[in-house]
N, C-alpha and C positions, 0 to 999 in steps of 0.2 A: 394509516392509509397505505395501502401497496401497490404502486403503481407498475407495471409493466413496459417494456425496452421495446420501443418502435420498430421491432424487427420480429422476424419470426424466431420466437425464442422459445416457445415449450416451454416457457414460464423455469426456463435456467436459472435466473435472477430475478431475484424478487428484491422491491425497493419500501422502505419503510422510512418515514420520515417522522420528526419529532423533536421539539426545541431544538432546534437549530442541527440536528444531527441527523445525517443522511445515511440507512442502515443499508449497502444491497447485499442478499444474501444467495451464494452459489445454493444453487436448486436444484441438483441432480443424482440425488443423494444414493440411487438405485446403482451409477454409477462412480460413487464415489470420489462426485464432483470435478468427473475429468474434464477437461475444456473442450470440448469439443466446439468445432470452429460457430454454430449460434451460441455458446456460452461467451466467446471470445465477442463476437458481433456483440450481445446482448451488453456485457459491460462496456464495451466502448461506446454503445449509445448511452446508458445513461452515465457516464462520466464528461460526457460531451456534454449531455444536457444539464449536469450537475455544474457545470463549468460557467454557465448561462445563468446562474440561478446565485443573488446575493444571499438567500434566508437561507440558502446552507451553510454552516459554518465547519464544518466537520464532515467529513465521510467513514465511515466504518466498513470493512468489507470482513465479514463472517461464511459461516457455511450452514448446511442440513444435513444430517445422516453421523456418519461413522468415521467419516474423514473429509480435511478442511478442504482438499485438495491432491489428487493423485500427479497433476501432470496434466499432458494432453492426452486427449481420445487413441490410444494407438490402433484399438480397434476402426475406426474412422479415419484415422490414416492410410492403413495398409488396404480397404477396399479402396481407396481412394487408388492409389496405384499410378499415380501422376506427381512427375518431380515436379511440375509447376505448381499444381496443389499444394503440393506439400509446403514448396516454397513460398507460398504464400500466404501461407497458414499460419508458417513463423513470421513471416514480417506482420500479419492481423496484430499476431499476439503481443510482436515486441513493441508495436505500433500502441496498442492497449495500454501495457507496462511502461510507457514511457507517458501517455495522457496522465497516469497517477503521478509524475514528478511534475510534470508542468499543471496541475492543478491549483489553481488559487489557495481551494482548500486543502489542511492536511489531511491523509489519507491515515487510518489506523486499522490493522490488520488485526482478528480476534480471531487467536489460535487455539480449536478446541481440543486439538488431535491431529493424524498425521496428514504431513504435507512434505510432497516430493516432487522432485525434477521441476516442474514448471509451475506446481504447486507449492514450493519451496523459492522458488523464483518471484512467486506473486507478494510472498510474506519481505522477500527482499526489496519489491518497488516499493510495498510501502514506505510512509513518512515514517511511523513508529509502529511496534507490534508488541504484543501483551498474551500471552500464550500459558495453556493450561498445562500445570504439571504432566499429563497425561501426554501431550503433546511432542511429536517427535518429525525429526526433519532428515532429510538427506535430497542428492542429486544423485537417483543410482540409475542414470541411463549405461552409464559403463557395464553394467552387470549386464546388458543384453548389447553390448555391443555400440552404443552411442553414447559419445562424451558429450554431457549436458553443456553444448557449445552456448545457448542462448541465457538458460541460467546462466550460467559460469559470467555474464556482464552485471548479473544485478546482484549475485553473491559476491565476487569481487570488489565490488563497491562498500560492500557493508562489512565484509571480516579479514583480518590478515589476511595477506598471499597466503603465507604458509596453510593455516586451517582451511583456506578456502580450497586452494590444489588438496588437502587431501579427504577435504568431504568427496571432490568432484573425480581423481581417481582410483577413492575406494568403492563410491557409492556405498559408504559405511552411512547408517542411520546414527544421530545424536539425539538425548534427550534436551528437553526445554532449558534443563538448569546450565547444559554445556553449550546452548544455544544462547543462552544470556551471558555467559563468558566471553563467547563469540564474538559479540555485537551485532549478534540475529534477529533477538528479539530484545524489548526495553524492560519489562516484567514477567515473572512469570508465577503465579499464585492458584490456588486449587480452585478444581473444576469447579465447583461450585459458587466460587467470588468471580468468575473469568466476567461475566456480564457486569456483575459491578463494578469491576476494575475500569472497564474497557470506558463503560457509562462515567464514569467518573473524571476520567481520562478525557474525551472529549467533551464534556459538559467544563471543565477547567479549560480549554483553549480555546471553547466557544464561547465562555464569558470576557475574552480579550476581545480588543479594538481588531475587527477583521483585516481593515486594510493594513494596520500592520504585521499583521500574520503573516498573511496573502506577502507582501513585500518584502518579509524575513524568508520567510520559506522557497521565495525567487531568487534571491541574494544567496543563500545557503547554497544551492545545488548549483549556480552561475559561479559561484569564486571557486570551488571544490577541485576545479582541474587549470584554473589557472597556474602559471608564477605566482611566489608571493608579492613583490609590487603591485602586480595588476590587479589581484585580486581585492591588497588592501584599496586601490583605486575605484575597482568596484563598490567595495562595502564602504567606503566616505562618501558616494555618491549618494547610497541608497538612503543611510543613517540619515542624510542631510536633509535629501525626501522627507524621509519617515517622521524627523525632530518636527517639521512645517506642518503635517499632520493636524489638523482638528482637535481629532481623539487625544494625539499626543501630548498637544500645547495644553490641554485640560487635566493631562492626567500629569505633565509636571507642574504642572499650578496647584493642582490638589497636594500632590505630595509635599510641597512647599508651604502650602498653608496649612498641613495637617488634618486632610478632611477624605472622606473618599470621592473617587474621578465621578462626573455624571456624562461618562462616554454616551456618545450617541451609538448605538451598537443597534 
């Protein structure tokens, strides 16, 4: 079933749900799924609504066409012709890219092909990404003049300083297999396995105890920028949470008795 994003969206994002995995897929394939600001509207509603919603366990975000993601609309920028616009186009976006880290669920990005500046930026919010041979990444706003400033916080995050400054001041393009060196993406296997991967992939983290996910994956991105006290501070907290768990107290009783867990999931 494909449901459509409470906004006027021109059907940018299409949403497809199914055992526990939540597919949206960028829809604008004519433009090479650039964001333009309803693309940006469009996934922020259903990551909102996805947020609401226990039977999702997983979210996937993929593409249509030729490419997974160019960027932003620049052509929609520049009629646009208002620095406030503008400026608030990027905080939609980073507003967007920041909902996929505070999501309960993890988010996995299915990379068929090229993604750049903001569309390279998207594959960096994700939780994890799995990306086709074929597939190749950069942030070349440098080459027309603007340093991918807002990339540049979700790449930073995910690969050395050093590869990350020099993806962002060559705007060189990398292939997938130097993008999994990177720490860009988690696998990278041929076009033709990329859906399986991807499926396979969240059908394993959907068959865990949710709210332990959900509480690992809060804990993970919450210690990431403390000190190390605080953060072990944090993570004794949450462990301690998580051990009282239901799902958990069953599933160390099982492994104790040698049987498998009967989580309630």
């Amino acid at each position: 079933m494909q449901v459509q994003a409470q906004v006027a969206t021109e059907h940018s994002v299409l949403r497809e749900d199914q055992q526990g995995i939540c597919t949206l897929t960028l829809n604008r394939p004519d433009k090479f799924n650039a964001l333009s600001a309803a693309m940006i509207a469009a996934l922020t509603a259903h990551l909102d609504a996805i947020r609401e919603e226990p039977t999702v366990r997983v979210v996937v975000i993929k593409a249509n066409g030729r490419a997974f993601c160019v960027g932003h609309d620049l052509k929609e920028m520049r009629q646009a012709n208002d620095p406030q616009r503008i400026k608030q186009l990027f905080s939609d976006c980073g507003g967007m890219m920041q909902r996929i880290e505070h999501l309960p669920q993890p988010v996995i990005a299915s990379v068929h092909a090229v993604a750049t500046a903001a569309g390279c930026q998207l594959v960096a919010a994700c939780d994890l990404a799995i990306a086709s041979e074929s597939a190749k990444f950069a942030v070349s706003g440098i080459n027309l003049g603007l340093f991918c400033s807002t990339p540049a916080v979700a790449l930073s995050r995910n690969l050395g300083r050093k590869p990350a400054l020099e993806m962002l001041l060559t705007g060189d393009f990398i292939d997938a297999a130097t993008a999994k060196t990177y720490g860009l993406v988690n696998q990278v296997v041929a076009a033709e396995q990329l859906e399986q991967a991807v499926v396979a992939m969240a059908a394993k983290i959907a068959a865990k105890p949710p709210a332990a996910v959900s509480m690992g994956k809060q804990l993970f991105y919450q210690q990431l920028n403390q000190p190390l006290a605080e953060a072990y501070q944090l993570a004794n907290q949450a462990i301690t949470c998580n051990f009282y768990l239901e799902d958990t107290l069953e599933g160390v009783d099982a492994f104790l008795e040698k049987r498998p867990p009967n989580w309630q999931l």
